[in-house]
N, C-alpha and C positions, 0 to 999 in steps of 0.2 A: 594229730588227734585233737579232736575238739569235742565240748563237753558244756552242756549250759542248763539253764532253764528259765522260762518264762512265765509271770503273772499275769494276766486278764484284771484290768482294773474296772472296766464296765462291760461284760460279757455281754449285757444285752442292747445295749448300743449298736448303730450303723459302723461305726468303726468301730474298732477294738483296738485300745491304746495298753499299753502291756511295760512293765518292766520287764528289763533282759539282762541276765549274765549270762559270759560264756568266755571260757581258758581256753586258750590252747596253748599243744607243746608238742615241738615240732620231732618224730621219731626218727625221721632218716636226716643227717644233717647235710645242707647245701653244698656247695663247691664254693660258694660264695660266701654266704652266712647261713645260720636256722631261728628263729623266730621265734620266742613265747611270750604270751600274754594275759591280760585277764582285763575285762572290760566288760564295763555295766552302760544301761543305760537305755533309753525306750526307743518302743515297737507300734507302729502302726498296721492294721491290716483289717481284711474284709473276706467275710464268706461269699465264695460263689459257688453254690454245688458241694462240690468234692474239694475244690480248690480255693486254699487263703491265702493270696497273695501278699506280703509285708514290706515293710522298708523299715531299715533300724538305722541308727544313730548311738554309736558306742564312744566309749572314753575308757584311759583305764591307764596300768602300767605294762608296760613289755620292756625284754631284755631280750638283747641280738648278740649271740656269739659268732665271732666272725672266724671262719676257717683259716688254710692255712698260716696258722701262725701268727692271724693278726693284721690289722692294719694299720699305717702311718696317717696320722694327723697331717692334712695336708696343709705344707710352710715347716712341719714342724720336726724335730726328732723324738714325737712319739707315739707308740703303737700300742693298740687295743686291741685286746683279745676280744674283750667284751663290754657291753655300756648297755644303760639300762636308760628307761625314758615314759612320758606320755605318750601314751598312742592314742588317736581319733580315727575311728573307724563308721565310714557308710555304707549300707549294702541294703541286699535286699534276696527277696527270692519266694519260693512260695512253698506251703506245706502242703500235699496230694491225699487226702484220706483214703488209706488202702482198704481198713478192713477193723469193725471196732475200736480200738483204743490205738493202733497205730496206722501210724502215717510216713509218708515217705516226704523230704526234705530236698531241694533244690535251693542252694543261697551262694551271693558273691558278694565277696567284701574288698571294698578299700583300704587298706590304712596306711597313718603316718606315723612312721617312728621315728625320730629325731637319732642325731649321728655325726657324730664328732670326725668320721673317718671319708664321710662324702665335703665335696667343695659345697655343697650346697646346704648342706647342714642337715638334711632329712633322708631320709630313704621311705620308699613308696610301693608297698607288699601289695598287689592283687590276689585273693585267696577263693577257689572256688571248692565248693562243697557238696557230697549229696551222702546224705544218711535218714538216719531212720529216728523218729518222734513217737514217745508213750506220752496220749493225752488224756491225765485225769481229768473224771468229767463231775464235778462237783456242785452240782447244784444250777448247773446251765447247760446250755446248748452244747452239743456234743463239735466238736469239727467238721 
């Protein structure tokens, strides 16, 4: 489940450059590990019609609980249940105006979370998304 929001910092601009938060926390847990996060960090995007297509760039903390039981440090004798980290996340996707104040949501994200339990040191979550947007419309342009 994921959960954010964004600001408009020059609504009437050609682009619309935006802060963005948004958490997630993962409900069904992986076979592998589950994932939570929280990452801020800005939004580009542009009206066309119906459609505002964006790209974000996020930062932030996430914590990865690893399933069965854990995993071994590799070289080492020891295992994590769980490890916490910087995440950098890019993505993008577009917002669809359905109707008044909502809009329907298309976005995919990269991210990296760092990881004591891979040889490589990171692990590297693809997350795809579609939900639903309440756009207060304050003083500009609607979506």
């Amino acid at each position: 489940m994921t959960a954010g929001f964004d600001v408009d910092l020059f609504p009437n601009s050609i682009f619309h450059p935006a802060i963005e938060y948004r958490g997630t926390y993962a409900l069904a847990k992986g076979d592998v590990d589950s994932l939570k996060n929280n990452l801020g960090g800005l939004r580009i995007s542009r009206f066309y019609g119906r459609f505002r297509p964006y790209a974000d760039l996020l930062a932030g903390r996430g914590e990865t609980t690893y399933a069965n039981g854990g995993y071994q440090v590799p070289g080492k004798l020891v295992f994590y249940t769980r490890s916490s980290s910087n995440v950098f996340s890019l993505g993008g996707g577009t917002d669809v105006l359905a109707a008044g104040h909502i809009a329907l949501k298309l976005d995919f994200q990269i991210q990296r979370y760092s990881s004591p339990v891979t040889t490589s040191g990171h692990i590297y979550s693809e997350t795809g998304a579609l939900g639903l947007v309440y756009v207060f419309h304050i003083g500009h342009r609607a979506l």
